[in-house]
C-alpha positions in Angstrom: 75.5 76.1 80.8 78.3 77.2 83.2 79.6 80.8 83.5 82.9 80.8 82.8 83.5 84.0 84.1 84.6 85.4 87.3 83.8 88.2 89.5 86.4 90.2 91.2 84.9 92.4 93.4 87.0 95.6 94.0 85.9 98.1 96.7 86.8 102.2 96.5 89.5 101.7 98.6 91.3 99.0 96.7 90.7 101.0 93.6 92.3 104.0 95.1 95.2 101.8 95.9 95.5 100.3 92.6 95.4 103.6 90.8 98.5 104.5 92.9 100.5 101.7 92.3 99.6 102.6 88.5 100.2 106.0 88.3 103.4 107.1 87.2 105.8 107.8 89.1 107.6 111.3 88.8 110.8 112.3 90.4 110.8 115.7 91.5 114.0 117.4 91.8 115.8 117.4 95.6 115.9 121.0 96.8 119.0 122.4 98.8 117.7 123.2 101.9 121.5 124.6 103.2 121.9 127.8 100.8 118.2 129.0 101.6 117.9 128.6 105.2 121.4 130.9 105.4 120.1 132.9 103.4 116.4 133.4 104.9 118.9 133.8 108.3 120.3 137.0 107.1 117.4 138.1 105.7 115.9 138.3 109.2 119.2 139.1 110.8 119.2 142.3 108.2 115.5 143.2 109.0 115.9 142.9 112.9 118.9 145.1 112.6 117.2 148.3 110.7 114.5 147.6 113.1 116.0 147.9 116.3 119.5 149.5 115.9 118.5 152.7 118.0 118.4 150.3 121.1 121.6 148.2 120.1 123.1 151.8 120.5 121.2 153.3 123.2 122.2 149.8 125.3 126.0 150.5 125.8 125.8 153.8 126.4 123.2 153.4 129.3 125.6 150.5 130.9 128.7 153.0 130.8 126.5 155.7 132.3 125.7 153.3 135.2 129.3 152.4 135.1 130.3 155.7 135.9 127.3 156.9 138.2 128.1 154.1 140.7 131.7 155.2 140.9 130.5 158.7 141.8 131.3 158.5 146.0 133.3 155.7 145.8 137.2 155.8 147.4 139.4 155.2 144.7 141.9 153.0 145.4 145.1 154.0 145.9 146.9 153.0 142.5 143.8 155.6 141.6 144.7 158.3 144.1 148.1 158.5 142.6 147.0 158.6 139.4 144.8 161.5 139.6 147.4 163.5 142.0 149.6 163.0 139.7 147.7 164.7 136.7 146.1 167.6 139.1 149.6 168.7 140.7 152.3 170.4 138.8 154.8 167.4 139.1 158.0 167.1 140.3 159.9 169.4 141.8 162.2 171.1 138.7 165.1 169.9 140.3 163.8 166.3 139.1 162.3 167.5 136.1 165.0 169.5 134.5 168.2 167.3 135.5 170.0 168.4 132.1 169.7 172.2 132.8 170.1 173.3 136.3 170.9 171.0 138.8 170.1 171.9 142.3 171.0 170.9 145.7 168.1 169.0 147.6 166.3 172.0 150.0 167.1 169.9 153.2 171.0 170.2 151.8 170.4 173.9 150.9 169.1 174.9 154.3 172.7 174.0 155.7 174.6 175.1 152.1 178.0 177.3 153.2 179.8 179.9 151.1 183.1 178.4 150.4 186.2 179.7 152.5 188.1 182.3 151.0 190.9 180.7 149.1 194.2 182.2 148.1 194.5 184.5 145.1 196.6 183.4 142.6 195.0 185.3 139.4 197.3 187.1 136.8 195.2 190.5 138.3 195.4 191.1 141.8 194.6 194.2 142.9 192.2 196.6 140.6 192.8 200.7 141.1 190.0 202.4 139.4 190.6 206.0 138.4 188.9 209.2 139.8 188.9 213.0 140.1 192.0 212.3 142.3 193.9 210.9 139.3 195.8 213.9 137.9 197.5 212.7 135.6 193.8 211.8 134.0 192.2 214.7 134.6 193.9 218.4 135.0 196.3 217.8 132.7 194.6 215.8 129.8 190.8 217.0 130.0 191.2 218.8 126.7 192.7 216.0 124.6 190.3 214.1 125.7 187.4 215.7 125.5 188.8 216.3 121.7 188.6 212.2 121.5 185.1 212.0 123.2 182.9 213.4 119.8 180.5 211.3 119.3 180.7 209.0 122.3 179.1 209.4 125.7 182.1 209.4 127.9 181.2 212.2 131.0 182.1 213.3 134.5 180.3 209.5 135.8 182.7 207.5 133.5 186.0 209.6 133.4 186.9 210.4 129.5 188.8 207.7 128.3 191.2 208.3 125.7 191.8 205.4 122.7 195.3 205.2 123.9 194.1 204.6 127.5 191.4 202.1 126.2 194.6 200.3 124.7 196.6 200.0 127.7 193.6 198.9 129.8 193.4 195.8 128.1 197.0 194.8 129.1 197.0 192.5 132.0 198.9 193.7 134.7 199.1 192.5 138.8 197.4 195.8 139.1 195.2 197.0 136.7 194.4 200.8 136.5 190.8 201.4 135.1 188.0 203.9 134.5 184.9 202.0 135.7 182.4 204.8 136.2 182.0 207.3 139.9 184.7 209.4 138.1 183.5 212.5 140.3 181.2 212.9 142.9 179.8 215.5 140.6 179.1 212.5 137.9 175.7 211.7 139.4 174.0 208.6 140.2 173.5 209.3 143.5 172.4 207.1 146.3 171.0 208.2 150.5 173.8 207.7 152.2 171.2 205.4 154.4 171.4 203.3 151.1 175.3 203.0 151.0 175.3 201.8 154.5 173.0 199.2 153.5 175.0 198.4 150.4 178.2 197.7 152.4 176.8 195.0 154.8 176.0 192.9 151.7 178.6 189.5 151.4 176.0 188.0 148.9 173.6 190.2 146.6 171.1 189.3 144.0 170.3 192.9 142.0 167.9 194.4 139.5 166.9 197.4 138.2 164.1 199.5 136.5 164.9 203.0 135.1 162.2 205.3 133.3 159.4 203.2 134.8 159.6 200.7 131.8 159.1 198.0 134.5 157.5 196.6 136.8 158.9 194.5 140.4 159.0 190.8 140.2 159.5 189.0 143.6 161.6 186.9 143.7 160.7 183.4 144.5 161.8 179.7 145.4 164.4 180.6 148.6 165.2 178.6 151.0 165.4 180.4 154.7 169.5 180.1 154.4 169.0 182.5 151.6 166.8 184.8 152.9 169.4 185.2 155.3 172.7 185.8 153.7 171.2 187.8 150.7 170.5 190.7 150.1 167.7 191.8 147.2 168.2 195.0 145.9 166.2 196.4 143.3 167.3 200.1 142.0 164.7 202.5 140.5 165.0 206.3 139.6 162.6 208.5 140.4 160.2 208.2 137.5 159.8 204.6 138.6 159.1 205.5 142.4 156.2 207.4 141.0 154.9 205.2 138.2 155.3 202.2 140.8 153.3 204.6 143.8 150.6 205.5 140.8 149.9 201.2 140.2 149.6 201.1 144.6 152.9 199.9 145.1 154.4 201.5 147.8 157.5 201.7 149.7 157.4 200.6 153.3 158.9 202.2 156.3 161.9 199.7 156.6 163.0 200.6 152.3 161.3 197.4 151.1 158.8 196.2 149.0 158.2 192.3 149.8 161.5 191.1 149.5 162.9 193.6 147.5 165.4 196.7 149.5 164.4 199.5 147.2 167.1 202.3 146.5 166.5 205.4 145.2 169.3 206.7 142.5 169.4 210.9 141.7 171.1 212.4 139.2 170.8 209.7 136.6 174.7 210.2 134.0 173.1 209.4 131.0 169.9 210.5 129.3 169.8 207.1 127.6 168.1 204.6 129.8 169.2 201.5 128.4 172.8 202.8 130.0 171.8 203.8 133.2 170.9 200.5 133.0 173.9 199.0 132.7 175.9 200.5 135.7 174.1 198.3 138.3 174.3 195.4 135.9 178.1 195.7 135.2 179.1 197.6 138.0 178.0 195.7 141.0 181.4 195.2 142.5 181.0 199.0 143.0 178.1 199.1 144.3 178.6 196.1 146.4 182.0 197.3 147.5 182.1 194.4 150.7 180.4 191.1 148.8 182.2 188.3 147.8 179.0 187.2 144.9 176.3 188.9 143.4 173.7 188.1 140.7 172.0 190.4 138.2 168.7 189.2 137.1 167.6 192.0 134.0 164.2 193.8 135.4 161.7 192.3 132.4 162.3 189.0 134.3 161.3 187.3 137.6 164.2 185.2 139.6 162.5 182.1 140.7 165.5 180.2 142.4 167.4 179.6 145.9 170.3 181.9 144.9 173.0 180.0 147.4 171.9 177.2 145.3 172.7 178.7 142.4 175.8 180.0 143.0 176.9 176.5 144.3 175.7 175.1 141.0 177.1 177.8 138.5 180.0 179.2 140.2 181.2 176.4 143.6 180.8 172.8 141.6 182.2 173.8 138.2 185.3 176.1 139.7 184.3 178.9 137.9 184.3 183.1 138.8 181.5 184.2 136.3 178.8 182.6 135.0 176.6 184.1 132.0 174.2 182.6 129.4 175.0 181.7 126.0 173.2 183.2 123.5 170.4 181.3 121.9 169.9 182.7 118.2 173.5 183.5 117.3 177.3 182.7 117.7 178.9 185.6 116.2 179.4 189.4 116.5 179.2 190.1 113.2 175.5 188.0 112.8 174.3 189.7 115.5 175.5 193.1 114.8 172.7 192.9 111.4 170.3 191.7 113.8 170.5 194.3 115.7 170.0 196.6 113.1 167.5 194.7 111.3 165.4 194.9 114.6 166.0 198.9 114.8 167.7 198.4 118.0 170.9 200.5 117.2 171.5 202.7 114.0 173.4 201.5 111.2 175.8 204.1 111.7 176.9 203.7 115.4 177.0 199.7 114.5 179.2 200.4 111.8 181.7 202.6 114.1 182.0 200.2 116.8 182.6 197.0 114.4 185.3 198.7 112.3 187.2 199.6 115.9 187.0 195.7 116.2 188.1 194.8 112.8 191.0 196.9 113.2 191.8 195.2 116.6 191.1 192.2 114.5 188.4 190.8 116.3 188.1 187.4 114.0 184.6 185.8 113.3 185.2 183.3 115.4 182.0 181.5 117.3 184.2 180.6 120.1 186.7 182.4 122.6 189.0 181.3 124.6 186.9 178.3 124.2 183.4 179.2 125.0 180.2 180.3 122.7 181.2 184.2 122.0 178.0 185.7 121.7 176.2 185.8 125.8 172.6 186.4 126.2 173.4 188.6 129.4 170.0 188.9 130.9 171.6 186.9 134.0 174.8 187.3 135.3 176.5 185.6 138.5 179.8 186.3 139.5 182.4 186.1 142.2 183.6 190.0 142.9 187.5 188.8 142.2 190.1 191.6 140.9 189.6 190.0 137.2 186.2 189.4 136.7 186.1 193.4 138.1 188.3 194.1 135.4 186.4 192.1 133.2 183.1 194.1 133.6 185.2 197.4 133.9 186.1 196.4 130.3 182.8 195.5 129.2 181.1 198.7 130.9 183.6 201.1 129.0 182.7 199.8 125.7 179.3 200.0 125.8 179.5 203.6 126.6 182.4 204.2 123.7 180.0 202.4 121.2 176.6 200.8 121.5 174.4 200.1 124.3 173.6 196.6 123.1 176.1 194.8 125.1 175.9 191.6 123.4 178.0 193.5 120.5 181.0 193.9 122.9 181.1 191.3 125.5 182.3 188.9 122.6 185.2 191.5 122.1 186.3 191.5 125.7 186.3 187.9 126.4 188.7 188.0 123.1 190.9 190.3 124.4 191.2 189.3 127.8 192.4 185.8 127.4 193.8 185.2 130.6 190.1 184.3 132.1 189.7 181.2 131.2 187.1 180.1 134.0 184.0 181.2 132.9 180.6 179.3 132.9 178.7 180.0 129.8 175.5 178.0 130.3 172.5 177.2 127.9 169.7 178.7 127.3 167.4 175.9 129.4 169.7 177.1 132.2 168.5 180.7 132.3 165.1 180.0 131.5 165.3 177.5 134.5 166.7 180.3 136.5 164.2 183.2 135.8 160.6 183.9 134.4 160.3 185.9 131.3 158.1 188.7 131.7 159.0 190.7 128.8 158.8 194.8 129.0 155.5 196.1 130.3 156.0 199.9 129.0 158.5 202.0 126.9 160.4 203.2 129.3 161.4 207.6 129.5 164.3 208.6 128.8 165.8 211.9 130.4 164.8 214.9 129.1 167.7 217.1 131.6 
């Protein structure tokens, strides 16, 4: 009988094969490779970061000490060279930096600056006779009545006693005006060497201070050119409690009367025991002390002048046409405001304030800001003038009413400039002007006042 049957051999292989072709098939879902791989990146990003951030910061800093160690010895260039000069000096000169203040000539043009000729006069004053112990009228005859007019006020044999009536008529502009403006006797005091005077008269140009009681000390003045050194003389006045607080701090007097710049003269026999007054005779009266100069500036002794004083005349007085120059106050525009300051600050009593503004509210003295139009109220620390009959008059005025009422002359230089209207050519300058023109120094001691 035949098999029917057949063989199929199948080897492991094969089998293997087979069982793969009959195995189900399963579909596995695609992963997303994108999201994870960014996400495994920052992972290691993060973990490299906390790792290794002290060198990430240590690296920058090392490169900018290397920077900065191999410029050490190095020439800078010269864009460089002017930059760092230009931080290390002080700048430009002031003249540059403060063009809307004072503005000065160059110091080649100063050098070769000359006083203006002298032009003719043709001022409603022109001739100013001051009164003395010669005046008889003022003196034998009327010493009683006005004495009996003098209680209260510090009117003496320095200023001549000036009556109400007289102060009246000295306000009335007249070709010659007939004054008191101190040296009323020769028994009045302030005395000066006769050396001194003799030096006083060859002055044509002076720039003045003072220091009475030893409240102060002596600023030199600074920023001349030679021209001014020259043509100018420096005076600084002290009495004799100065000399010897000044000798005590090592500052002495030298053979030839100066100290540095400074002529130092001695004044005796001081009229008033209050300082603050004495003060104000050099300061107000320099056309009498000066009795030969054409200019002269006053500079207050708490501050240092640090300018060519030809130039500033030029500026203040020669470009601008005018015959006095003072500064404008900085706080206040009128009389009245600054009579409360003054007594706020305990710089005057109540009552003498009171007397002097109810004399000018009966002249009727208005509380205007502006006069003869310029600022009323002046600062006064700085004064610079041209010694003409009516800016004498002017500061004869001013001089007479600080002894009649108050020694804060800011009260009554509003109230002269009011009265005397016919001076119209007066430079009243800013404040950034005078602190241009001087160094504040302030008051280094209280100064004494006379005991005899």
């Amino acid at each position: 009988m035949f098999n029917n049957s057949i063989s199929i051999s199948v080897s492991d292989e094969d089998s293997d094969e087979l069982a793969g072709r009959m195995r189900p098939r399963v579909r596995r879902k695609r992963k997303k490779l994108g999201f994870r791989g960014k996400n495994d990146f920052a992972k290691r990003f993060l973990r490299k970061l906390l790792r290794w951030w002290p060198v990430l910061l240590f690296l920058p800093a090392a490169g900018l000490l290397l920077f900065e160690a191999s410029r050490i010895g190095r020439k800078p260039s010269p864009a460089v060279d002017a930059g760092l000069a230009s931080q290390k000096k002080p700048g430009p000169p002031v003249e540059k930096r403060l063009q809307g203040c004072l503005k000065l000539l160059p110091p080649e043009e100063l050098e070769h600056l000359d006083i203006p000729l002298d032009k003719e006069l043709t001022s409603p004053v022109m001739k100013v006779v001051y009164i003395s112990d010669n005046d008889k009228p003022y003196v034998e005859g009327n010493v009683t009545n006005s004495e009996h007019h003098m209680e209260g006020t510090r009117f003496n044999l320095f200023t001549g006693y000036q009556t109400l009536e007289e102060r009246e008529k000295s306000f009335k502009v007249s070709k010659t005006a007939l004054l008191h403006c101190g040296f009323y006797s020769e028994n009045g005091g302030f005395k000066i060497s006769d050396e001194d005077k003799s030096y006083l008269q060859t002055c044509k140009i002076a720039l003045s201070t003072c220091a009475f009681g030893g409240g102060d000390d002596l600023y030199q003045p600074i920023g001349m050119s030679e021209s001014s050194l020259r043509k100018v003389c420096y005076v600084a006045f002290w009495d004799e409690v100065t000399l010897a607080a000044q000798e005590a701090e090592g500052h002495k007097i030298g053979e030839n009367q100066f100290i540095g710049k400074w002529r130092i003269v001695i004044v005796r026999n001081l009229p008033f025991s209050d300082q603050r007054l004495n003060g104000k005779i050099p300061k107000m009266l320099s056309h009498r002390l000066f009795p030969h100069a054409r200019y002269s500036i006053w500079v207050d002794s708490k501050s240092q002048f640090r300018r060519d004083p030809l130039g500033v005349l030029d500026a203040l007085l020669w470009r601008s046409n005018s015959v006095i120059a003072i500064s404008e106050h900085g706080a206040r525009s009128s009389v009245y405001d600054e009579a409360k300051a003054i007594v706020k600050k305990h710089k005057a009593t109540p009552e003498e304030v009171e007397v002097q503004l109810t004399q000018y509210r009966r002249d009727g003295l208005p509380e205007d800001k502006r006069f003869n139009g310029k600022k009323a109220l002046a600062e006064a620390s700085v004064i610079v003038r041209e010694h003409t009959p009516l800016t004498n008059m002017l500061m004869c005025l001013w001089f007479n009413e600080v002894v009649r009422f108050t020694s804060r002359d800011q009260l009554s230089f509003p109230y002269v400039l009011w009265r005397l209207k016919v001076l119209k050519d007066i430079n009243m300058f800013p404040v950034c002007t005078r602190k241009d023109l001087v160094n504040s120094m302030g008051h280094i001691r209280k100064a004494k006042p006379l005991t005899s």
